[in-house]
DRENZAZA-310149 format. One record per atom (N, C-alpha, C): residue in three letters; x, y, z. Coordinates in steps of 0.1 Angstrom, whole numbers, padded with zeros to 4 digits, always signed. Example, Ala and Ser with C-alpha at 12.3 -4.5 7.8 and 13.67 -1.06 7.14 Angstrom:
REM residues 2
ALA+0132-0057+0078/ALA+0123-0045+0078/ALA+0132-0033+0078/SER+0128-0022+0071/SER+0137-0011+0071/SER+0129+0000+0079/
This chain:
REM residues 33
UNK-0060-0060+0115/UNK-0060-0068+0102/UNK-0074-0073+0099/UNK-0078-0073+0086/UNK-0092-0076+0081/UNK-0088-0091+0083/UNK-0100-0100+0084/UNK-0100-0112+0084/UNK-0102-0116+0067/UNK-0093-0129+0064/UNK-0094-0135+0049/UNK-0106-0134+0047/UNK-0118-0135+0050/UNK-0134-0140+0049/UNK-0141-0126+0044/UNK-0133-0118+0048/UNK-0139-0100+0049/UNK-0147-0098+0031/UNK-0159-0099+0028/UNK-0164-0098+0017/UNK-0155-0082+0008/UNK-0151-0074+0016/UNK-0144-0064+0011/UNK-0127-0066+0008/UNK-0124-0075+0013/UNK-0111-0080+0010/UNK-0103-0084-0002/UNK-0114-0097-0010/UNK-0112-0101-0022/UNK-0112-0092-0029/UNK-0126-0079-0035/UNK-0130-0077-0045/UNK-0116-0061-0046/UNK-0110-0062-0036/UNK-0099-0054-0037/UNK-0090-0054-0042/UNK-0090-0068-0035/UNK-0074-0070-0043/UNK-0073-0077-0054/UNK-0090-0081-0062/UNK-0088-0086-0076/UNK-0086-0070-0084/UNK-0090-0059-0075/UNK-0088-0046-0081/UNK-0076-0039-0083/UNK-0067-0044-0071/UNK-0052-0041-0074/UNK-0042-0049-0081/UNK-0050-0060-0085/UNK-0041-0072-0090/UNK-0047-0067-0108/UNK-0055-0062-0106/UNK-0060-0057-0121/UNK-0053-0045-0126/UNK-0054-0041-0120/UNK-0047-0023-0117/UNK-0029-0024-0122/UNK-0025-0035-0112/UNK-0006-0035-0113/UNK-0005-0042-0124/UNK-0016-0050-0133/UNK-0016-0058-0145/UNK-0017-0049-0154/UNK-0023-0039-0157/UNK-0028-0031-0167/UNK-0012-0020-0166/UNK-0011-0018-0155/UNK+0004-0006-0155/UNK+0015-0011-0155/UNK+0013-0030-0150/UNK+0028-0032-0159/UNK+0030-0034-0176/UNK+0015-0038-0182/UNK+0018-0039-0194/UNK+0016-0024-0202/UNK+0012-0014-0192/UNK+0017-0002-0200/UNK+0028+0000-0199/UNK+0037-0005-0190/UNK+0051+0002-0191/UNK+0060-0010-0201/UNK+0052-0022-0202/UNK+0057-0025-0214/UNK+0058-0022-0231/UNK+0043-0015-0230/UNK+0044-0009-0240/UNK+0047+0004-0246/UNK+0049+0008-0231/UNK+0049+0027-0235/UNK+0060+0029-0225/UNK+0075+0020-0227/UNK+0088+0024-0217/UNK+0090+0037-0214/UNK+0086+0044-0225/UNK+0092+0058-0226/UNK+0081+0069-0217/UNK+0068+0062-0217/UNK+0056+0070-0204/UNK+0064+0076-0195/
């Protein structure tokens, strides 16, 4: 397990937290994708 403090940790998971934001609001807008 990476430690919380891991400089590579954050800028990840503001990456996948961006990433699951952007593909849930495409499946809001494009159901049919």
């Amino acid at each position: 397990m990476l430690p919380v403090s891991s400089p590579l940790l954050l800028p990840s998971r503001r990456l996948l937290a961006l990433l699951s934001f952007y593909w849930l609001l495409d499946l809001v807008i494009f159901p049919n994708a």
